[in-house]
SEZA-446793 format. One line per 2 residues: their letters; for each residue x, y, z of C-alpha. Coordinates in steps of 0.5 Angstrom, whole numbers, plus 500, padded with zeros to 3 digits. Example, Ala and Ser with C-alpha at 12.3 -4.5 7.8 and 13.67 -1.06 7.14 Angstrom:
as = 525:491:516; 527:498:514
//
This chain:
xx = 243:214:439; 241:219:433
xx = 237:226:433; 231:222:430
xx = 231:216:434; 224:215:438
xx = 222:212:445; 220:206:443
xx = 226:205:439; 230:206:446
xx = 227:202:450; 227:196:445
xx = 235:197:445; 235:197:453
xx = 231:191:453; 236:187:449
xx = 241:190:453; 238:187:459
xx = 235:181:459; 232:182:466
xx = 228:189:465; 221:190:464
xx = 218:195:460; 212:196:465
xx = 217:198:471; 222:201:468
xx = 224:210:469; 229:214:465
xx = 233:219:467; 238:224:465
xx = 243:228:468; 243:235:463
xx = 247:240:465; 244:244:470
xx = 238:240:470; 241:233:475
xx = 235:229:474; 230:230:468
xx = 225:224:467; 224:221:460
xx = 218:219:459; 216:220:452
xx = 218:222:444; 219:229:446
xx = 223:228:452; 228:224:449
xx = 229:229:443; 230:235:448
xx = 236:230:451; 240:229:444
xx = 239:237:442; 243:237:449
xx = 248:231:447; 249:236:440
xx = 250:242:443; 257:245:444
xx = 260:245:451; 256:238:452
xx = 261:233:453; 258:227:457
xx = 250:227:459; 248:220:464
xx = 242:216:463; 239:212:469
xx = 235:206:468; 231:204:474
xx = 228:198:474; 222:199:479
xx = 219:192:477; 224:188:479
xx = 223:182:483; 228:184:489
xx = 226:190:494; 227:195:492
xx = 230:198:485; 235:196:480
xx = 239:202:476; 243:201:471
xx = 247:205:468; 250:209:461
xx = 254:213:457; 254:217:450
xx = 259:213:448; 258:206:448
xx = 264:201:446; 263:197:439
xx = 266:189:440; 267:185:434
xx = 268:178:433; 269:174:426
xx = 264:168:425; 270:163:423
xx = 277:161:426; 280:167:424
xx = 280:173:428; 281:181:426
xx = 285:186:427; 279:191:424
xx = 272:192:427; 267:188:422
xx = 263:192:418; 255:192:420
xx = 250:190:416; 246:196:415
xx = 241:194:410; 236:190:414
xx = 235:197:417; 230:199:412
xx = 225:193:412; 226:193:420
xx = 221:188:423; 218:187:430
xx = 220:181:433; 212:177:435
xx = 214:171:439; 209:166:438
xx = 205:162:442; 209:156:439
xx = 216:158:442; 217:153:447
xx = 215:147:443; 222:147:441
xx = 225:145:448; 218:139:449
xx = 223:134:448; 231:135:449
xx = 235:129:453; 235:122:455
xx = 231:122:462; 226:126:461
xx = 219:123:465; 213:125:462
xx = 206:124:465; 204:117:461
xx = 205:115:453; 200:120:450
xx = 203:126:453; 210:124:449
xx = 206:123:444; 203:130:444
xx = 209:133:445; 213:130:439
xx = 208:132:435; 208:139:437
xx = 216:139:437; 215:136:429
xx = 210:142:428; 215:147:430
xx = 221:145:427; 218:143:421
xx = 220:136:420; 216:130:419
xx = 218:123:423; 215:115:422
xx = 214:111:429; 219:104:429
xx = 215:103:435; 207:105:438
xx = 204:101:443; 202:103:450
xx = 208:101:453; 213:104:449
xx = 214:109:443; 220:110:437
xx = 220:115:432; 226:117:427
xx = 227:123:422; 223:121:415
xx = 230:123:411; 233:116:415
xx = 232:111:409; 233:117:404
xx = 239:119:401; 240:124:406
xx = 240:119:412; 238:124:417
xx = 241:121:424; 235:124:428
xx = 231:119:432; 228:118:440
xx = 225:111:444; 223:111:450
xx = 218:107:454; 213:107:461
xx = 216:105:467; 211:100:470
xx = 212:102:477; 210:110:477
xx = 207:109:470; 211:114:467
xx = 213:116:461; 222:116:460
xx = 226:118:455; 232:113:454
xx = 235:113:448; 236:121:444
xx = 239:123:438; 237:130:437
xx = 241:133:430; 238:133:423
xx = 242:133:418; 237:133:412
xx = 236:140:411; 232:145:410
xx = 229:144:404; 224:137:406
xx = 222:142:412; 215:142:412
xx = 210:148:413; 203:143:412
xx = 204:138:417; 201:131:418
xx = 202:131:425; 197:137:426
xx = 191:133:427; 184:135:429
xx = 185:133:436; 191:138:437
xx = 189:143:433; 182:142:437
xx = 186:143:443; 189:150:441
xx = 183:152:440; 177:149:445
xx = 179:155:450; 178:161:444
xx = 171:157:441; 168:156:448
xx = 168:164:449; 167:166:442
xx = 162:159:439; 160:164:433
xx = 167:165:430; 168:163:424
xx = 174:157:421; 177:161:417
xx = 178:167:423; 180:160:427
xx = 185:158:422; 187:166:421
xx = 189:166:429; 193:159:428
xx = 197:163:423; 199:169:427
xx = 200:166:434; 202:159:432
xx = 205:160:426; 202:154:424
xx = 198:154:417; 192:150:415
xx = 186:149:410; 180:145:411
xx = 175:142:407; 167:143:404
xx = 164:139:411; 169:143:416
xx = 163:148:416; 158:143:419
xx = 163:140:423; 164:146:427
xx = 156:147:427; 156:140:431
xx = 162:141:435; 165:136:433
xx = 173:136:432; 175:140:426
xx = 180:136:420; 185:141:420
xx = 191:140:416; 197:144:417
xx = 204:145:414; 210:148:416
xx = 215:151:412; 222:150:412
xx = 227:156:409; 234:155:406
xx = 239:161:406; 246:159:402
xx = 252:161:404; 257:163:397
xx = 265:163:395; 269:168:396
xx = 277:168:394; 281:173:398
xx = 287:176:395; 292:180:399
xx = 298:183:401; 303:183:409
xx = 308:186:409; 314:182:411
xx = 318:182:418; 325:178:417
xx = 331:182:414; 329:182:406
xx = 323:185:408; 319:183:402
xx = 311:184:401; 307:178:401
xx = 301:178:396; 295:173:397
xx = 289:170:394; 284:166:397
xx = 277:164:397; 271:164:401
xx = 267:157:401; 259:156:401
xx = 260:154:408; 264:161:409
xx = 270:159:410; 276:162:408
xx = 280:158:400; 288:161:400
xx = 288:160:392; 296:162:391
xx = 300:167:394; 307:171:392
xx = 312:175:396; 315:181:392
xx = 320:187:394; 315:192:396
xx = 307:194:395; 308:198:388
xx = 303:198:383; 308:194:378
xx = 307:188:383; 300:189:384
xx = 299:189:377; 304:182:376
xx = 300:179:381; 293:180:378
xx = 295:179:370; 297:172:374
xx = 291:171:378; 288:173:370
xx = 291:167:368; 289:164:374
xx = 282:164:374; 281:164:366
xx = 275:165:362; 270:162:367
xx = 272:166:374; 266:168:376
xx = 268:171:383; 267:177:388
xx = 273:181:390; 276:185:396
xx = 282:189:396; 285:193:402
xx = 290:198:400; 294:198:407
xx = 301:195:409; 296:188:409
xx = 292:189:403; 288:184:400
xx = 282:182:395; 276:177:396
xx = 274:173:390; 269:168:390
xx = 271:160:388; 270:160:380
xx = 263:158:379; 261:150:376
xx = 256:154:372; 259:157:367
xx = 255:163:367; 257:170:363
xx = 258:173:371; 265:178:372
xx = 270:179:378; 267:184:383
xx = 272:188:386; 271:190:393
xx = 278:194:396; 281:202:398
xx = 283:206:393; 289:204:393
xx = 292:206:387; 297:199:385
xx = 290:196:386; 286:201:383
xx = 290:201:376; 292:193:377
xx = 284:192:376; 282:197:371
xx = 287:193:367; 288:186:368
xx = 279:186:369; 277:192:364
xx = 269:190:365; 270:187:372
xx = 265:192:377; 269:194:382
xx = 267:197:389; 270:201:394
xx = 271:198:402; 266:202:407
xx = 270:200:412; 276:205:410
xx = 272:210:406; 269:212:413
xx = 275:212:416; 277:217:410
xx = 271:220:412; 272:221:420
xx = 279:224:417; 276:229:413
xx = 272:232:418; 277:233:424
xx = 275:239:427; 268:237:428
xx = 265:235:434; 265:227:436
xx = 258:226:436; 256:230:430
xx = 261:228:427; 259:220:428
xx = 252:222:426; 255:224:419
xx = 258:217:418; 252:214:421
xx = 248:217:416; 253:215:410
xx = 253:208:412; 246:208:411
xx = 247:211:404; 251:206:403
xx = 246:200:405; 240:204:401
xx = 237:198:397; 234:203:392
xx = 235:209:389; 229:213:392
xx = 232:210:400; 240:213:398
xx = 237:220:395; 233:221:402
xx = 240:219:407; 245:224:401
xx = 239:228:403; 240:230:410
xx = 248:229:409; 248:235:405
xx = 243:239:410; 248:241:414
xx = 252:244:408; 259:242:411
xx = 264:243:405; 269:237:407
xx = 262:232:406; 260:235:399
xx = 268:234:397; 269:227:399
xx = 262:225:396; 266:228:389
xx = 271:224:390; 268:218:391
xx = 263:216:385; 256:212:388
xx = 257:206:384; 263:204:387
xx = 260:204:393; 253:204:393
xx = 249:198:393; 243:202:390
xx = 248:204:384; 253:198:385
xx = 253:194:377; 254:187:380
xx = 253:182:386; 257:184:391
xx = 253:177:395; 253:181:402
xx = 260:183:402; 262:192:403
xx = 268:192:407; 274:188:406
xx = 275:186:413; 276:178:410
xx = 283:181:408; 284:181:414
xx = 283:174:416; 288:171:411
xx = 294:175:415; 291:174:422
xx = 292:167:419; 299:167:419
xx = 302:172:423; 306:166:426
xx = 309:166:421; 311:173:419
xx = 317:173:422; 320:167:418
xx = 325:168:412; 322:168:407
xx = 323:160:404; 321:158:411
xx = 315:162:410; 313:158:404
xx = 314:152:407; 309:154:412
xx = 303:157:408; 304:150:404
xx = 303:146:410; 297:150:413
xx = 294:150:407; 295:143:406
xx = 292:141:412; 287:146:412
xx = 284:143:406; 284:135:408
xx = 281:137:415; 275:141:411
xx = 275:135:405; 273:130:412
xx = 268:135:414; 265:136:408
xx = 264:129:407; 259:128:412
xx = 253:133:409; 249:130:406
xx = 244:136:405; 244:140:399
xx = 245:147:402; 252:148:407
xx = 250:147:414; 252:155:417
xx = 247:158:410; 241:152:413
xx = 242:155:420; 240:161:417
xx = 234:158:414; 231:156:421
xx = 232:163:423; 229:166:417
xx = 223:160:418; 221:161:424
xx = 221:169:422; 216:169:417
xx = 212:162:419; 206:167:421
xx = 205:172:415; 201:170:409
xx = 202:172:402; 197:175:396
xx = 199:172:389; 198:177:383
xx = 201:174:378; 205:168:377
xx = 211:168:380; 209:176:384
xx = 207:175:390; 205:180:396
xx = 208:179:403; 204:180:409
xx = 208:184:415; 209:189:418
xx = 211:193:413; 208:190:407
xx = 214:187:401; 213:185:394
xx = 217:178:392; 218:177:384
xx = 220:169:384; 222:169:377
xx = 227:175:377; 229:174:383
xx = 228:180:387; 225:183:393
xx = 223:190:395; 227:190:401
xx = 233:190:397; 237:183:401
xx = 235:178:395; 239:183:389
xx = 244:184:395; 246:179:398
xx = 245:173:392; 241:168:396
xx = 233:169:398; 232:173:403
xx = 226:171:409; 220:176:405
xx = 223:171:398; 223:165:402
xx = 215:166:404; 214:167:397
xx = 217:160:395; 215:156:399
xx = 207:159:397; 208:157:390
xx = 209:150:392; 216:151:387
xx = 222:147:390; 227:153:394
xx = 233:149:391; 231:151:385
xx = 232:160:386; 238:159:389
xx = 245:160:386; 249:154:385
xx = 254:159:388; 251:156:396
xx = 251:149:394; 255:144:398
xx = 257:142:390; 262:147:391
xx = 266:144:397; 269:140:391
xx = 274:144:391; 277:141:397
xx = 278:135:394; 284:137:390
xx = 289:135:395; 296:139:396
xx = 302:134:396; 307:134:401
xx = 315:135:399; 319:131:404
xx = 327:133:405; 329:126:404
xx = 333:125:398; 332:132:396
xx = 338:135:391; 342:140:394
xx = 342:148:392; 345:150:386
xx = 347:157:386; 348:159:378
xx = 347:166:375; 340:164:374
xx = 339:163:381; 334:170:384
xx = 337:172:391; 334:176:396
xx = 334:184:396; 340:187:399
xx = 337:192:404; 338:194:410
xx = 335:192:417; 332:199:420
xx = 334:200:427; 329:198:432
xx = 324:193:434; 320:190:428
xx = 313:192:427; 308:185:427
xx = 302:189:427; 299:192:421
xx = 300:200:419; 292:202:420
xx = 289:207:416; 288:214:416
xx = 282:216:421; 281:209:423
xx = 281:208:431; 285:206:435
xx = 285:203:443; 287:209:448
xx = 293:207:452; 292:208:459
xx = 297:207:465; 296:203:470
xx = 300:208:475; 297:214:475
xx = 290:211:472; 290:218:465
xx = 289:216:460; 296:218:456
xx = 301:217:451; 306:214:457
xx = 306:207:461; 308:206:469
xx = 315:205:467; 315:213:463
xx = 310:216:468; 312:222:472
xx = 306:224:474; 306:226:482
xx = 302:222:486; 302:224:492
xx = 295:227:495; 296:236:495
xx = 296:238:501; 298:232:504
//
């Protein structure tokens, strides 16, 4: 919650909080200081309790929620805080230490989320046994089921009796494997399911937005209702209202004016539009610091895949973590990556520092490196020299954990306020948008602010100066994921270490070189479902074309879509490399093949990197160990006392987990074993 947050904003958060809550009957109070029970039924309501939560000497302030509409007797209350607790998980099998960094852009082109009347189509058909009330109810129903998804489907079998469709993508290269049958039962006369494969693999990309299935005898009776109460209205206002509240869109032809004079069915033809996200390759490069007797620090790089899975690339152990080492190590990734590295990096600078950086690009474009990392300085001055053109990005996630730092002193809620007000900042996707966040950072004339925007230049950390494509990525949090990997590992000496790297990442890509085998689509399977989602987003809005490849998007709010540079006034398309849902819209108007503004980048071509298999190294016959003058040996050093860290060394200001005792129940830097506190009752 932020000072110009609004009622509206208030409730919609609530409602996703709890799903059970209904905006007509619900009440909210405040406890205020001296003020137990204030009601918030409005915009100036609500500012009067954040002026309360800013103010000195307010440390907590409660919020009631009543849900006086619930279904039970009585009232349900729910309750919250200030301070709400921030739980983040990882999208792949890697779990991270560190909170994920939110995405922020897509705050400045928020849209209202429409539920159209065409939402429960997608559950019409879902299992084997489901009855229907004859044969031309499931006929109707697997139209309606088609329409919504966008797919187009060829019947095996249509009789009275019984009925079996299959995908159109079943013959084609694609070999969609999605088919249903089912037939009549003759004593009830009911219509049964029997057999059901309810998956698509054809991508997509063959989605359809006009669909033959919307025949004139369905749309017919959509509509009947709407035209027996209004036998004036027009076609086009009937094939407006199918858009906005089906999401369904159709065109009719010159007679369509005199049927609808005769009351005939209307030919209407519909079609549905299916959009594709891509998904990118990023290699991770990395540091851990190693927990055996010869320490050590171990310097990684890695990939991330089109289907955003994480490619270790190499890794090496060194002495210590100094700019010498980091220099070494990227000189060789140089060498590693050649002419044709096209890739994102990111770099941490912690005791667990790492880099990110895309698969080299099959393409063979003139793209650089793209550096995102803390400002370590090994880091800093590695890069600077080994990739001089290279744009290099500072990570979010740390500069605001610096930030926090800076501003001790200040009060926790305001000083979040801040933070919340630089990552906008960060995320602002134009220039106009990142003057207006800096604006009112500055406002409050805090000199620690001013000092540390200085000390940090905005076009290494601001999407609106950034010089290159960072493909949606601000932190580097996914060098997290790499050390999260291997932390079994950690303890190992050093030369079992390598052997066990080795073999994971022997098996890893074998696993994932099988499972890349069986897609058959163009685009990976985690980026295409966010195609779905971004189809069902835009399905409803209609577009205006202005030139050959601008179009105008029709929401709320309005954007403007430019097919050929590949842009978008939201800012998502230049930011995060693949066509956002205003673009899609765009395409899929101009009857262009998607595929086509999509970089290669986010195609399932890319999972050829999986084919080159490591080999194993079997101890059978191995020759026995020479130590000669040539040989390297491991670093005299010295054990420290105490039990070895596992856990990486957080960065300044970055928040950690309070420790609570579970004798006394304060929240303390002791446990039960070293509390002292008196538990008896005073008085007793």
């Amino acid at each position: 919650m932020f000072r110009d947050s609004k009622f509206l904003h208030l409730y919609e958060k609530l409602s996703s909080r709890w799903s059970s809550l209904k905006s007509a009957g619900v009440k909210l109070s405040s406890s205020l200081p001296g003020d137990p029970c204030c009601l918030i039924q409005n915009d100036e309501d609500l500012e009067i309790m954040l002026d309360m939560m800013f103010k000195p000497g307010c440390h907590e302030i409660s919020v009631s929620i009543i849900d006086c509409g619930s279904s039970s007797s009585g009232s349900t209350t729910y309750g919250c805080s200030r301070t709400s607790e921030v739980l983040s998980s990882f999208r792949r099998e890697w779990s991270l230490d560190v909170d994920k960094e939110v995405d922020l852009m897509p705050s400045f082109c928020d849209h209202r989320d429409t539920v159209l009347l065409s939402a429960g189509w997608r559950d019409l058909i879902k299992e084997i046994g489901q009855k229907f009330v004859g044969v031309v109810e499931f006929r109707e129903a697997l139209s309606k089921l088609a329409i919504y998804f966008g797919f187009e489907y060829d019947f095996i079998k249509n009789d009275k009796v019984r009925v079996s469709a299959a995908c159109r993508m079943k013959h084609s290269d694609l070999a969609c494997p999605w088919m249903v049958h089912g037939r009549v039962d003759h004593l009830s006369g009911n219509f049964y399911i029997r057999q059901l494969t309810n998956s698509h693999t054809c991508g997509a990309s063959v989605l359809k937005m006009k669909h033959s299935r919307a025949t004139s005898s369905l749309v017919g009776k959509l509509v009947i209702e709407d035209i027996r109460s209004q036998p004036l209205k027009r076609p086009v206002d009937v094939a407006s209202d199918l858009k906005r509240l089906y999401g369904v869109s159709i065109s009719y032809t010159r007679e369509l004016g005199w049927e609808w004079r005769k009351q005939k069915p209307m030919h209407l033809e519909t079609t549905l539009h299916h959009l594709m996200i891509l998904d990118g390759g990023l290699m991770l490069l990395g540091s851990q610091i190693q927990r055996v007797r010869h320490k050590g620090c171990l310097l990684a790089a890695s990939a991330k895949d089109g289907n955003k899975g994480l490619f270790p690339v190499c890794f090496a152990i060194v002495d210590s973590e100094s700019k010498d080492n980091w220099y070494w190590f990227l000189a060789k990734l140089r060498t590693i990556l050649g002419n044709d590295g096209h890739s994102l990096a990111i770099c941490d600078g912690n005791e667990s520092n790492g880099m990110v950086l895309s698969l080299p690009n099959t393409v063979g474009d003139d793209r650089n490196v793209v550096f995102i990392s803390d400002r370590n300085e090994g880091i800093l001055d590695g890069v600077a020299k080994n990739f001089p053109l290279s744009p290099h990005g500072y990570c979010l996630y740390h500069l605001k954990q610096n930030l926090r730092h800076a501003l001790t002193g200040i009060k926790g809620g305001f000083r979040e306020y801040l933070i919340h007000l630089f990552g906008m900042a960060a995320y602002a996707p134009n220039e106009g948008s990142f003057n207006e966040q800096i604006a009112k950072l500055k406002s409050y004339g805090i000199k620690k602010v001013e000092d540390f925007l200085t000390n940090a230049p905005k076009d290494h950390w601001a999407c609106a100066f950034f010089p290159g494509k960072r493909y949606g990525e601000m932190s580097s949090s996914l060098s997290e994921s790499f050390n999260s990997w291997i932390r079994e590992e950690q303890h190992l000496p050093v030369t079992q270490l390598v052997d066990r790297i080795r073999v994971k990442i022997m098996e890893q890509l074998s696993a994932r070189h099988e499972a890349s085998l069986k897609w058959n689509q163009v685009v990976c399977p985690t980026m295409n479902e966010d195609l779905n989602v971004s189809f069902q987003t835009c399905k409803s809005w209609t577009t205006s074309k202005s030139s050959v490849d601008v179009y105008e998007i029709h929401c709320d709010p309005s954007f403007s879509v430019n097919i050929a540079k590949r842009t978008c006034s939201c800012g998502q398309w230049q930011f995060k490399g693949f066509p956002c849902c205003h673009a899609v819209c765009a395409i899929f108007n101009s009857k262009k093949q998607l595929n086509l503004y999509v970089d290669p980048y986010f195609y399932v071509s890319t999972s050829e990197v999986y084919s080159k298999s490591i080999f194993p190294i079997p101890t059978l016959w191995k020759p026995a160990a020479v130590v000669n003058d040539d040989t390297i040996l491991p670093p005299l050093s010295r054990k420290p006392l105490g039990r070895p860290r596992k856990k990486r060394i957080r960065s300044n200001g970055e928040n950690t987990r309070p420790l609570k005792c579970s004798r006394c129940g304060k929240i303390a830097r002791h446990n039960k074993k070293t509390c002292i506190e008196d538990l008896r009752i005073s008085g007793s």
